[in-house]
C-alpha positions as a Markdown table, in Angstrom:
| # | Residue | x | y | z |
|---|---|---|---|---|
| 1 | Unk | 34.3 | 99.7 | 189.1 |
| 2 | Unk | 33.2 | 98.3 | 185.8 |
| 3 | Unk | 34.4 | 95.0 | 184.8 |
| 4 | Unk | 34.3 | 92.3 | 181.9 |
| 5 | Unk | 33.2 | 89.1 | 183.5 |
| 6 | Unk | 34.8 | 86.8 | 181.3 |
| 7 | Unk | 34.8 | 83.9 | 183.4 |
| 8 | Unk | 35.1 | 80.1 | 182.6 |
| 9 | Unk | 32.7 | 78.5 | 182.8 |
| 10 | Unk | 30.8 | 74.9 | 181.1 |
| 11 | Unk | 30.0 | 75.7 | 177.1 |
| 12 | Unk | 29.8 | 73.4 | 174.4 |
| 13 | Unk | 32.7 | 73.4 | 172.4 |
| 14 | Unk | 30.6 | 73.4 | 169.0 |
| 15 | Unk | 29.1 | 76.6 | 169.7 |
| 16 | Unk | 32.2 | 78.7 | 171.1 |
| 17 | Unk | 32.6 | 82.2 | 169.0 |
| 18 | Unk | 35.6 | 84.2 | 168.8 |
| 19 | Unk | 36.4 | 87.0 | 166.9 |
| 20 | Unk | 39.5 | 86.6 | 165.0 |
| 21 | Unk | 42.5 | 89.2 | 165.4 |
| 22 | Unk | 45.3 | 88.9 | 162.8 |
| 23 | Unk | 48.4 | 91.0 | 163.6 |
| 24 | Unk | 51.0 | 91.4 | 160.8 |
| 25 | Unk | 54.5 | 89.9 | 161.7 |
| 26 | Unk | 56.9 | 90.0 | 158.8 |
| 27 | Unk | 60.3 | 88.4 | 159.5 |
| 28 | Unk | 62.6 | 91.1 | 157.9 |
| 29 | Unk | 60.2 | 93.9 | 159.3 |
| 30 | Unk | 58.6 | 93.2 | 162.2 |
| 31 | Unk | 56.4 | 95.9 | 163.8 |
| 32 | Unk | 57.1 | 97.6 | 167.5 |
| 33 | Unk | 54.9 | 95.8 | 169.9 |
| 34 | Unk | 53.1 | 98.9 | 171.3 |
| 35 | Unk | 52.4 | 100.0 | 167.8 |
| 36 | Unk | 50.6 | 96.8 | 167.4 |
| 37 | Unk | 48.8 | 96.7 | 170.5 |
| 38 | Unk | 47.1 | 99.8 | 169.4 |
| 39 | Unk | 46.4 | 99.0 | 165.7 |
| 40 | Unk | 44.4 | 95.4 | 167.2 |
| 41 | Unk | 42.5 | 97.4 | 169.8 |
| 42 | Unk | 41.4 | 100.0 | 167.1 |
| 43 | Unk | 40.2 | 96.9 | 164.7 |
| 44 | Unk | 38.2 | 95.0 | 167.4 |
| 45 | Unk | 36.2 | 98.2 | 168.1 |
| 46 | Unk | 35.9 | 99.1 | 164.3 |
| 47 | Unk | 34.5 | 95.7 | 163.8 |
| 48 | Unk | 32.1 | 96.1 | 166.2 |
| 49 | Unk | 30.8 | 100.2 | 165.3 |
| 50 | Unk | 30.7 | 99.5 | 161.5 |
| 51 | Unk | 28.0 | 100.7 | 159.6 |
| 52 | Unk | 27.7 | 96.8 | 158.3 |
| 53 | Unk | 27.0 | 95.9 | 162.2 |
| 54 | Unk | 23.9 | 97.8 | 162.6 |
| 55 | Unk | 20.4 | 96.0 | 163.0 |
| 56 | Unk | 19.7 | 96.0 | 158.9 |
| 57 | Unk | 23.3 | 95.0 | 158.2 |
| 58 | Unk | 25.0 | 91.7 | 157.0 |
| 59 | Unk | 27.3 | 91.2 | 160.3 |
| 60 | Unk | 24.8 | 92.1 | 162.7 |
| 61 | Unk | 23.5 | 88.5 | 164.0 |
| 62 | Unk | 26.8 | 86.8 | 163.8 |
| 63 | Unk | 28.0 | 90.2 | 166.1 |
| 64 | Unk | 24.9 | 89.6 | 168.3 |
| 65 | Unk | 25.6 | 86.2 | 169.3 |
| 66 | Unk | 29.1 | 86.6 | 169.6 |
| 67 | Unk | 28.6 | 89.5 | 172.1 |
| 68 | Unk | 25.4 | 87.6 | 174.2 |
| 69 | Unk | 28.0 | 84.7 | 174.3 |
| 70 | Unk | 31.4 | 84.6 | 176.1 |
| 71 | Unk | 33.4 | 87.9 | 174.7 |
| 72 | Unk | 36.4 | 85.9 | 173.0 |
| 73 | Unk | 39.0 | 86.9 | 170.8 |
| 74 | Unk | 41.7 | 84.5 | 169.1 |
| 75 | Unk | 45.0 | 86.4 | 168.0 |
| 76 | Unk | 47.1 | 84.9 | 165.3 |
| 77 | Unk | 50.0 | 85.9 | 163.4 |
| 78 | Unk | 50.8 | 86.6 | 159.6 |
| 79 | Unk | 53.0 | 87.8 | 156.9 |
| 80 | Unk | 53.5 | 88.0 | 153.6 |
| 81 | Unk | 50.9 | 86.1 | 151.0 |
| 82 | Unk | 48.7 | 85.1 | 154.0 |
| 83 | Unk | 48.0 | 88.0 | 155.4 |
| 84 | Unk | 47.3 | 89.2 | 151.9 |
| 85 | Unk | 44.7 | 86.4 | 151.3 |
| 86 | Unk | 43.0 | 87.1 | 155.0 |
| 87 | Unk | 42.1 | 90.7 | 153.3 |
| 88 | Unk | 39.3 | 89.4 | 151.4 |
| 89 | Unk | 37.5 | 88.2 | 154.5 |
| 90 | Unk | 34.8 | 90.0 | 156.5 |
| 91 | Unk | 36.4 | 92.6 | 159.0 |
| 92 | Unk | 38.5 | 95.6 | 159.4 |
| 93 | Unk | 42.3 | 96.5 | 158.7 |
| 94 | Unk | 43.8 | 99.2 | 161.3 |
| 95 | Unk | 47.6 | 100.4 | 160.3 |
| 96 | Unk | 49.4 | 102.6 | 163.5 |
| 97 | Unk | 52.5 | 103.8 | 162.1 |
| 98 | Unk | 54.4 | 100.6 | 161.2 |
| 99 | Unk | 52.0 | 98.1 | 162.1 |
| 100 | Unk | 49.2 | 96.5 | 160.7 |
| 101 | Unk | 46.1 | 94.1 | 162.6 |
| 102 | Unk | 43.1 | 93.2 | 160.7 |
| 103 | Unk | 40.1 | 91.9 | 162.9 |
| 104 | Unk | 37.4 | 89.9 | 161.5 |
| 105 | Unk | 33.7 | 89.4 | 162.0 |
| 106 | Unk | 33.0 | 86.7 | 164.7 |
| 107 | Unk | 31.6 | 83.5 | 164.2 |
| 108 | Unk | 31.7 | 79.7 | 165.7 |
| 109 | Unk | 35.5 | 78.6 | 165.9 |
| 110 | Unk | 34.5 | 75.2 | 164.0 |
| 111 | Unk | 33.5 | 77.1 | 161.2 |
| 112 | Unk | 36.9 | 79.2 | 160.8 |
| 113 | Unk | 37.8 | 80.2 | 157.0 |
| 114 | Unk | 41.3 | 78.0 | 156.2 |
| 115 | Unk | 43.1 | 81.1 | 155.3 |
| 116 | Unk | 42.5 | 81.6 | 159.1 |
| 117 | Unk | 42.8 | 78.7 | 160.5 |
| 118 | Unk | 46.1 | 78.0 | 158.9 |
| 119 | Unk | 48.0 | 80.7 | 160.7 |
| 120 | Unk | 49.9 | 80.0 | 164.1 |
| 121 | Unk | 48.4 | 81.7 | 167.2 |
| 122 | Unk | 52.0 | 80.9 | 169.1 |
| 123 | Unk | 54.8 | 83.1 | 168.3 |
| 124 | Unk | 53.9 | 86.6 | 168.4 |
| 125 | Unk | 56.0 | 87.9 | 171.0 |
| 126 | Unk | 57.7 | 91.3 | 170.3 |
| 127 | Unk | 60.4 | 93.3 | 172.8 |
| 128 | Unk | 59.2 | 96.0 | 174.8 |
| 129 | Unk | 59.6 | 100.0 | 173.3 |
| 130 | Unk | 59.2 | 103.4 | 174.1 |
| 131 | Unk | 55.9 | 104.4 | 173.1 |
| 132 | Unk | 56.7 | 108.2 | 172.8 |
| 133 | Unk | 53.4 | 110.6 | 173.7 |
| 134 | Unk | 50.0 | 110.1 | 173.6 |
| 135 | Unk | 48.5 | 110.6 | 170.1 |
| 136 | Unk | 45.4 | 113.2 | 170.1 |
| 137 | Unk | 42.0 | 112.1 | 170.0 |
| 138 | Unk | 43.8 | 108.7 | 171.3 |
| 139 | Unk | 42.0 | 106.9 | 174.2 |
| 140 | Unk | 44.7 | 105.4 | 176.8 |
| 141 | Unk | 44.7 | 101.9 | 177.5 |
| 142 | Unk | 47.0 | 100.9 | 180.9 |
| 143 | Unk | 48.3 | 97.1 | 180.8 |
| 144 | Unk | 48.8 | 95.7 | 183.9 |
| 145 | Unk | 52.7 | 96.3 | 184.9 |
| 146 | Unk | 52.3 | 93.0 | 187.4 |
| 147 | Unk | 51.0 | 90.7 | 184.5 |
| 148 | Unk | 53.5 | 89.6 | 181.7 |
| 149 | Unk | 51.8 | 88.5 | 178.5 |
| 150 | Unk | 52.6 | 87.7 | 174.7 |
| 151 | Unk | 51.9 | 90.5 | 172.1 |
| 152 | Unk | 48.9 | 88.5 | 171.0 |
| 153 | Unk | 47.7 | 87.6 | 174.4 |
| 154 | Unk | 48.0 | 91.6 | 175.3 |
| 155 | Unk | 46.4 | 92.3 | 171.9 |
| 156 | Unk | 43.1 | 90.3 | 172.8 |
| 157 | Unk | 42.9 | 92.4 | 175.9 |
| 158 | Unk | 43.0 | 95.5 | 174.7 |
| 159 | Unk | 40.2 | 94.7 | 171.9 |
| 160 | Unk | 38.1 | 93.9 | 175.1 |
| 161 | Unk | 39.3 | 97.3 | 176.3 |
| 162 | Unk | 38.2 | 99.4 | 173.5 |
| 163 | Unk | 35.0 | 97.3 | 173.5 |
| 164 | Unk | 34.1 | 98.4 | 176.9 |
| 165 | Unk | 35.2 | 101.9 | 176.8 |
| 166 | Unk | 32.4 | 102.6 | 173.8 |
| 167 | Unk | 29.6 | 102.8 | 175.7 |
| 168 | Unk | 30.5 | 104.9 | 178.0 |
| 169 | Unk | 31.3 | 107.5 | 175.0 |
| 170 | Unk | 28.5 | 109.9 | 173.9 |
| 171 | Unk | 27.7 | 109.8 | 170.5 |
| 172 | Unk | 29.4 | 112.9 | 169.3 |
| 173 | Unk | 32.9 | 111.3 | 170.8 |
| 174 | Unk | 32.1 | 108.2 | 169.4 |
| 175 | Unk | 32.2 | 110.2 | 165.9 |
| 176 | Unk | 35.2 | 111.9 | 166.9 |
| 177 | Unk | 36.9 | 108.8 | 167.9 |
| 178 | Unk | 35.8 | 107.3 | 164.4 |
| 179 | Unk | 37.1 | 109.8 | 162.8 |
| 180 | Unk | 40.7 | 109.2 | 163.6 |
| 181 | Unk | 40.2 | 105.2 | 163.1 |
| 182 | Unk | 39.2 | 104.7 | 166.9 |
| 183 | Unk | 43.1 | 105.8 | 168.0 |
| 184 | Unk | 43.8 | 103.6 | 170.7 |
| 185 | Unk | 47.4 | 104.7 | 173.0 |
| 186 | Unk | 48.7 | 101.4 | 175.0 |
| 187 | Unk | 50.4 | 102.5 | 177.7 |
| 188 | Unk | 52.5 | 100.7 | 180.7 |
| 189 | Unk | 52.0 | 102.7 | 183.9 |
| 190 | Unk | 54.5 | 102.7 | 187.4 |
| 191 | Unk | 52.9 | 99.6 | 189.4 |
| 192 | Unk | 51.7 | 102.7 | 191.8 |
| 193 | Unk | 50.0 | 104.9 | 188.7 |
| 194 | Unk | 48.2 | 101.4 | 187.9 |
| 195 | Unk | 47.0 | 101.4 | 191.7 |
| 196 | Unk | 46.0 | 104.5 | 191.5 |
| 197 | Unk | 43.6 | 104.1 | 187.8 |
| 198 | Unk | 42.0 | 100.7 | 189.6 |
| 199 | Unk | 40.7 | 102.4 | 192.6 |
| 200 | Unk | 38.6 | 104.3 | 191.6 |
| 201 | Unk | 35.1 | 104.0 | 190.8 |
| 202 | Unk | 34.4 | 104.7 | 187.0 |
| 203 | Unk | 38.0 | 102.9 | 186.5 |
| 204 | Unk | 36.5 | 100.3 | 183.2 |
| 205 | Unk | 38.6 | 97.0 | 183.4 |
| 206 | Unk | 39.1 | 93.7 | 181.7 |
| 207 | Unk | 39.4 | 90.6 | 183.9 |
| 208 | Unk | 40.7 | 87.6 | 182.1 |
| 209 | Unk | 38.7 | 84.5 | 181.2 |
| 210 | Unk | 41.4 | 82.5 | 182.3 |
| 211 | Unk | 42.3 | 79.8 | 179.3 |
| 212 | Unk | 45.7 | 81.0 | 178.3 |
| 213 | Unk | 48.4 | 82.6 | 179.6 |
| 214 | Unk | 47.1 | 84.3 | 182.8 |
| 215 | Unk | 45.1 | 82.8 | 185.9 |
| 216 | Unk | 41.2 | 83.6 | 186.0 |
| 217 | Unk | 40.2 | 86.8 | 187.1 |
| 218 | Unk | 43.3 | 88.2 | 186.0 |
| 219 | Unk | 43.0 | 92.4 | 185.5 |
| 220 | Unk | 44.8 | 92.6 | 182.4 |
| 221 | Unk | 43.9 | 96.1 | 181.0 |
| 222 | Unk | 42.3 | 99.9 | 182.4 |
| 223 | Unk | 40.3 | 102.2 | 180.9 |
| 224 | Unk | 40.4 | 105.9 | 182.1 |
| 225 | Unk | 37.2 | 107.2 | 180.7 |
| 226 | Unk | 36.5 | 110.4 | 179.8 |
């Protein structure tokens, strides 16, 4: 079984990094959760395989000592003229059918841009739906039926998903996958299906750090791979 070790543990507070996920909430509109879900998952992981993260390019160190560090994502909410000014800063817009997340390039939490810092991180919670079938060229992504979480708490696990599953992808489905915006499908299984995915060996799961919501160690998220 592989698994992100996200653990708490002692760090100094002036040199936590996060990267920032933005998910786009509007009051008279508001987005179905699962399409969400799979629009912040695409984002983190299109962050992370832009061309601008490679060795010669301008997000590259910041990426690099976010990802030696503690893995952490922060998940706020926006509509309207704010998430229209969060645009402008470094990262990568994913739209799934309705819904629209935009994660950024990670860097120390002290230094967050105002345009992000402003936004509310509480109050992202969105009724469950019927996700319909599995998109092609999607990669599935199983939430935990046992754990209950916010849409931006479930969100910042499935970035970690998608993060995990892309090195275990060959290059040529790597391209593929890029191709169709890194398609991620977020799906709730039976608690027996979810059983089933976490026994076995080459099962790729995310364990929760702990600091919000769920207890430490939590399994929050598996990956089938291919």
């Amino acid at each position: 079984m592989l698994v992100d070790r996200t653990f708490r543990d002692p760090e100094d507070p002036e040199s936590v990094r996060a990267m920032p996920v933005v998910l786009r909430i509007e009051r008279s509109a508001p987005p179905s959760r699962t399409e969400l879900l799979e629009a912040a998952a695409a984002a983190a992981i299109a962050v992370c395989l832009d061309e601008r993260a490679e060795p010669e390019g301008e997000w590259h160190d910041e990426l690099v000592a976010w990802v030696h560090g503690r893995i952490r994502k922060v998940t706020r909410r926006a509509r309207g003229a704010h998430w229209e000014a969060v645009q402008a800063l470094p990262g990568v817009t994913i739209t799934v059918g309705g819904a629209s997340a935009r994660a950024f390039v990670p860097g120390r939490v002290v230094d967050l841009p105002k345009e992000l810092s402003r936004l509310q991180i509480s109050g992202s919670e969105l009724p469950p739906d019927e996700p319909g079938p599995v998109p092609a060229g999607a990669y599935e992504l199983w939430l935990n039926p046992r754990v209950e979480m916010t849409a931006g708490k479930a969100a910042a696990q499935v970035g970690h998903a998608s993060m995990l599953l892309a090195p275990h992808l060959t290059e040529a489905e790597l391209k593929e996958w890029a191709a169709v915006d890194y398609r991620c499908a977020v799906r709730t299984p039976p608690a027996a299906e979810w059983d089933a995915l976490v026994a076995r060996p080459d099962v790729v799961m995310v364990r929760d750090a702990g600091f919000t919501e769920v207890a430490p160690g939590t399994a929050t998220v598996a990956v089938n791979r291919p």
